[in-house]
Phi, psi and omega in degrees: 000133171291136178290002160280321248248297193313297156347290202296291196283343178267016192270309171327310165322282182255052166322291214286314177276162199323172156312300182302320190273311178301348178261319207271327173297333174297314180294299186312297196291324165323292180293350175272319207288278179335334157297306180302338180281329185273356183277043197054004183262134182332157152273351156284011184255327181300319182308301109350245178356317192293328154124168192289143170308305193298335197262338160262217272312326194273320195261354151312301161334293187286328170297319208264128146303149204276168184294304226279310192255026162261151165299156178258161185303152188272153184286169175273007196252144195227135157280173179253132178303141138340288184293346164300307182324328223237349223237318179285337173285305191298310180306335188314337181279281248259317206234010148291273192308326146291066177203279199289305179352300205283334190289304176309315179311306205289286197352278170343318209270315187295341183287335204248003161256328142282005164254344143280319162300326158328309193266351150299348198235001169268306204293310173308316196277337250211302127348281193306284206293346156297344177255349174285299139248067176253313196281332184302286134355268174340281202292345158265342171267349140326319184283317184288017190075351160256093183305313205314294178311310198296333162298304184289353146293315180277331158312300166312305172286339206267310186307314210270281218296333163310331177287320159301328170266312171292340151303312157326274184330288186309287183327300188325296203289320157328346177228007170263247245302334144318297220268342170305316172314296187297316164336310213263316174270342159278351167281327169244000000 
């Protein structure tokens, strides 16, 4: 007998057992008879050495309980006592609003650290277009004959737009560090 030949009657055999147990005994004798082929023996003599189908299929058969006299698996799903059910109805008024309570804080928290950021990058926006036109300003009022004032417009506005980039650089880091936050509190 070949070892597919073997493979075969005995899967025929042990018809009767799970899927999963019926692959790993099939897996088990495949690999002892190919350990006997590699120690020199032919495959019909490892095939042989390995013992007759019927006599594994009769002492697995006897090894394994039967579907009848088995236990049955417990289920994975747990039921609920009566009294929590009766303990979560009643409690519903009390730990629903401290449910929406907490939902609303967080709600909150999240509302008000993107409303710092808005307004840094309002502040930022607020800068630029304040330094622009201050130096603008400045350079008219320079034309119109008052240099003094009119340098000390454009000195001003030169400031502000300087103040505006580095206010970038802040905002910037300021909305990664927002935005980590929140990464970080939608995973829990």
């Amino acid at each position: 007998m070949t070892k597919i030949q073997f493979l075969l009657a005995l899967g025929e055999r042990l018809s009767g057992l799970p899927k999963e147990e019926m692959e790993e005994r099939l897996r088990f004798y495949s690999e002892m008879i190919e350990d006997r082929m590699e120690e020199g023996l032919s495959e019909e003599e490892a095939v042989a050495a390995v013992g007759s189908v019927e006599e594994i299929g009769a002492q697995l058969g006897a090894d394994t309980p039967s579907p009848k006299t088995a236990k049955e698996p417990k289920s994975s799903k747990r039921k609920m006592p009566t009294w929590a059910i009766v303990l979560l109805i009643v409690g519903s008024p009390l730990w629903l609003s401290l449910l929406i309570a907490a939902f609303a804080v967080a709600l909150s928290l999240y509302a008000a650290l993107w409303s710092v950021i808005l307004a840094l990058w309002a502040v930022f926006g607020a800068l630029v277009v304040s330094g622009f036109s201050v130096t603008l300003g400045g350079i008219g009022v320079f034309c119109m004959g008052k240099e003094i004032a009119g340098l000390a417009m454009i000195g001003a506005g030169l400031v502000l737009a300087g103040l505006s980039i580095f206010f970038f650089f802040g905002c910037k880091a300021a909305t990664k560090g927002a935005a980590w936050l929140t990464k970080i509190w939608a995973r829990d």
